[in-house]
C-alpha positions as CSV (number, residue, x, y, z in Angstrom):
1,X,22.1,-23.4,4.3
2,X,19.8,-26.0,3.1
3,X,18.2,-28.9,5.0
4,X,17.3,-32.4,3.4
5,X,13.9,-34.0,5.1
6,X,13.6,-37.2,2.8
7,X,13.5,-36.2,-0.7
8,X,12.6,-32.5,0.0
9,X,15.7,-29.7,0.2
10,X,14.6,-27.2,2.8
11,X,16.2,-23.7,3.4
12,X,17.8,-24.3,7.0
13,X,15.8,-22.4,10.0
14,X,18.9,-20.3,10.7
15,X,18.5,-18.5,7.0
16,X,16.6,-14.9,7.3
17,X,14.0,-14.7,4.1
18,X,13.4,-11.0,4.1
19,X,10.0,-11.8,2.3
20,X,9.4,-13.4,5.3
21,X,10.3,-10.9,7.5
22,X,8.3,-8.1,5.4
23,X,5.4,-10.5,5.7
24,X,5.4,-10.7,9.0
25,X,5.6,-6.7,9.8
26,X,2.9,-6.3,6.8
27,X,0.4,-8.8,8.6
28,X,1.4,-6.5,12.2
29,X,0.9,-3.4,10.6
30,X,-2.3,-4.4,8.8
31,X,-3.9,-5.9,12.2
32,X,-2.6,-2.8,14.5
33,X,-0.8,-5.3,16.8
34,X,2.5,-3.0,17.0
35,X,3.5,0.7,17.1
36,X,4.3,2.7,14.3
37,X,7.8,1.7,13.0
38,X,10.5,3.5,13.5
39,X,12.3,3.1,9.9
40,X,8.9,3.7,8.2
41,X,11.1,4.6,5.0
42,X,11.9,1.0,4.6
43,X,9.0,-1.0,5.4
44,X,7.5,1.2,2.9
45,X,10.7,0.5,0.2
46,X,10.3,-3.1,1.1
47,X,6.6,-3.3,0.6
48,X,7.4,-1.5,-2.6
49,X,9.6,-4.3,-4.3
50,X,8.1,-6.8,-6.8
51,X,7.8,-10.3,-5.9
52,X,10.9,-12.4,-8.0
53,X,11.2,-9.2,-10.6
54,X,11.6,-10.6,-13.8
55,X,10.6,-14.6,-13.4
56,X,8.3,-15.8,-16.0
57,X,7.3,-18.6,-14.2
58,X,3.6,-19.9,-14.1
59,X,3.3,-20.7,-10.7
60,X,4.5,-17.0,-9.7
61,X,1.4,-15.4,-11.1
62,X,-0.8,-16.2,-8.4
63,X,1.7,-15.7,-5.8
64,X,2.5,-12.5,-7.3
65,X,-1.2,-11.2,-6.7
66,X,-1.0,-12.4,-3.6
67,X,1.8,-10.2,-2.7
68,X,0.5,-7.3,-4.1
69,X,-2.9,-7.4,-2.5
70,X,-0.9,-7.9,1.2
71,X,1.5,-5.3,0.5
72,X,-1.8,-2.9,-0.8
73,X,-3.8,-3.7,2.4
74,X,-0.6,-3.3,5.1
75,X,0.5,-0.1,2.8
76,X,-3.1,1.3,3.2
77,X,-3.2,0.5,6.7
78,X,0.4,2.1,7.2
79,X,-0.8,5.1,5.8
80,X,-4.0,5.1,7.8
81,X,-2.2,5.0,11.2
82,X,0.3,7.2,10.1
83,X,-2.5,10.0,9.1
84,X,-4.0,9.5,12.8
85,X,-0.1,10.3,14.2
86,X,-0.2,13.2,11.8
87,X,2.8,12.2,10.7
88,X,1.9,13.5,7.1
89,X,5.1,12.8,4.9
90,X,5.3,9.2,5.4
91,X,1.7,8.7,5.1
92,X,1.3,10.2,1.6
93,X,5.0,8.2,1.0
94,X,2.7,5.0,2.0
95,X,-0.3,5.9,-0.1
96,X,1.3,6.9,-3.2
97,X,3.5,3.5,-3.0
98,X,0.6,1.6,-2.4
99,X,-1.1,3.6,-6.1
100,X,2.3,2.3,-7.6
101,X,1.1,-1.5,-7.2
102,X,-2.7,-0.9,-8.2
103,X,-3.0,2.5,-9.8
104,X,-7.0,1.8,-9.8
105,X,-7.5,0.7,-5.9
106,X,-9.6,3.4,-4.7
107,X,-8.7,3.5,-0.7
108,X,-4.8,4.6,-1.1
109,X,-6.1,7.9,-3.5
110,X,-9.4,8.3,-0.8
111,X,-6.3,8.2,1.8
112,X,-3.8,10.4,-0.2
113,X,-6.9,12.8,-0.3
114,X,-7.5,12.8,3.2
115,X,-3.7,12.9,4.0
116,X,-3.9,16.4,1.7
117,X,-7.2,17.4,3.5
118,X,-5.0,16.9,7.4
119,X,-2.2,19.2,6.2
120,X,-4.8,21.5,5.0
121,X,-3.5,21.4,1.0
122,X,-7.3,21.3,-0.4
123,X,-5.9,22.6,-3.4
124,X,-4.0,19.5,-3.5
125,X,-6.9,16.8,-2.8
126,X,-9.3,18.5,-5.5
127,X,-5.8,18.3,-8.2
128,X,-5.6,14.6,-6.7
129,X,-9.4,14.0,-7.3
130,X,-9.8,15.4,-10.3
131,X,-6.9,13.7,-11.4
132,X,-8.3,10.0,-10.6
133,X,-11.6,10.8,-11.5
134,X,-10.1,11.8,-15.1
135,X,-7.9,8.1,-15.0
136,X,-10.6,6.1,-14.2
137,X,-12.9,7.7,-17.0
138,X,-10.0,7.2,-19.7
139,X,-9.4,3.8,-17.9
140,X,-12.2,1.8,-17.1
141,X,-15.5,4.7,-18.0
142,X,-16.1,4.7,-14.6
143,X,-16.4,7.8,-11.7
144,X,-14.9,7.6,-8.0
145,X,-17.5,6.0,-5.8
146,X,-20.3,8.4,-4.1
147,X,-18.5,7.7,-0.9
148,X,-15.0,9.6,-2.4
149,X,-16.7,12.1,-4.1
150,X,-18.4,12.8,-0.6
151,X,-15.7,12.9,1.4
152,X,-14.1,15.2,-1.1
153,X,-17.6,17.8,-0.8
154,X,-17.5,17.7,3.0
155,X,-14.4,19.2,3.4
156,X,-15.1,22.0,1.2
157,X,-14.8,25.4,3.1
158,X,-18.6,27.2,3.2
């Protein structure tokens, strides 16, 4: 299980890291290199897991941002190419995972809106609007960017 180069213990090549493997799907995912997967329900549970839950250690904090800002972007992009299947359920499962690691991030709510908006729920999108715009007032005294609030008042029925 573990490889000695010098002074320097190495995991052996022939042990499966699943961060590594989640990485790897994330960065596909992300760049549009490969179809949608198949067992979307657990990329989307994997990408949901903490990095090293409950380690303390300085040298995870950064690593730990790191994490979450990959698994936000391929979650986002999961979500994305998911809406454009219309495959509805798990792209709002994506989005609302990817508002579980950064409640703030804008995109996954603009996505969960427009994932509402596809299935024609534009009672849901305003709830979901109103209810950000209301977080990030009580958060942060700021309003969803012109660009949401747009998107939001062009699919509005006349």
């Amino acid at each position: 299980m573990i490889d000695s180069v010098g002074q320097r213990l190495l995991l052996s090549p022939s042990i499966r890291v699943d961060l590594h493997d989640v990485r790897e799907c994330s960065r596909q995912v992300i760049a549009g290199l490969s179809p949608l997967p198949t067992d979307w329900d657990g990329l989307i549970g994997a990408l949901s897991r903490e990095l090293l839950p409950g380690w303390t250690e300085e040298w995870l904090i950064l690593e730990r941002e790191r994490w979450d800002q990959e698994r936000v972007y391929a979650l986002e992009s999961l979500s994305q190419q998911l809406l454009t299947a219309e495959r509805y359920l798990p792209a709002l499962q994506a989005a609302l995972t990817a508002i579980a690691v950064d409640p703030i991030r804008e995109t996954a709510h603009r996505t969960l809106i427009e994932v509402h908006l596809a299935e024609g729920n534009v009672a849901c999108a305003i709830k979901r609007y109103q209810d950000y715009r209301a977080f990030l007032q009580r958060e942060l005294r700021v309003a969803p960017s012109p660009q949401m609030t747009q998107m939001l008042r062009d699919s509005m029925p006349r």
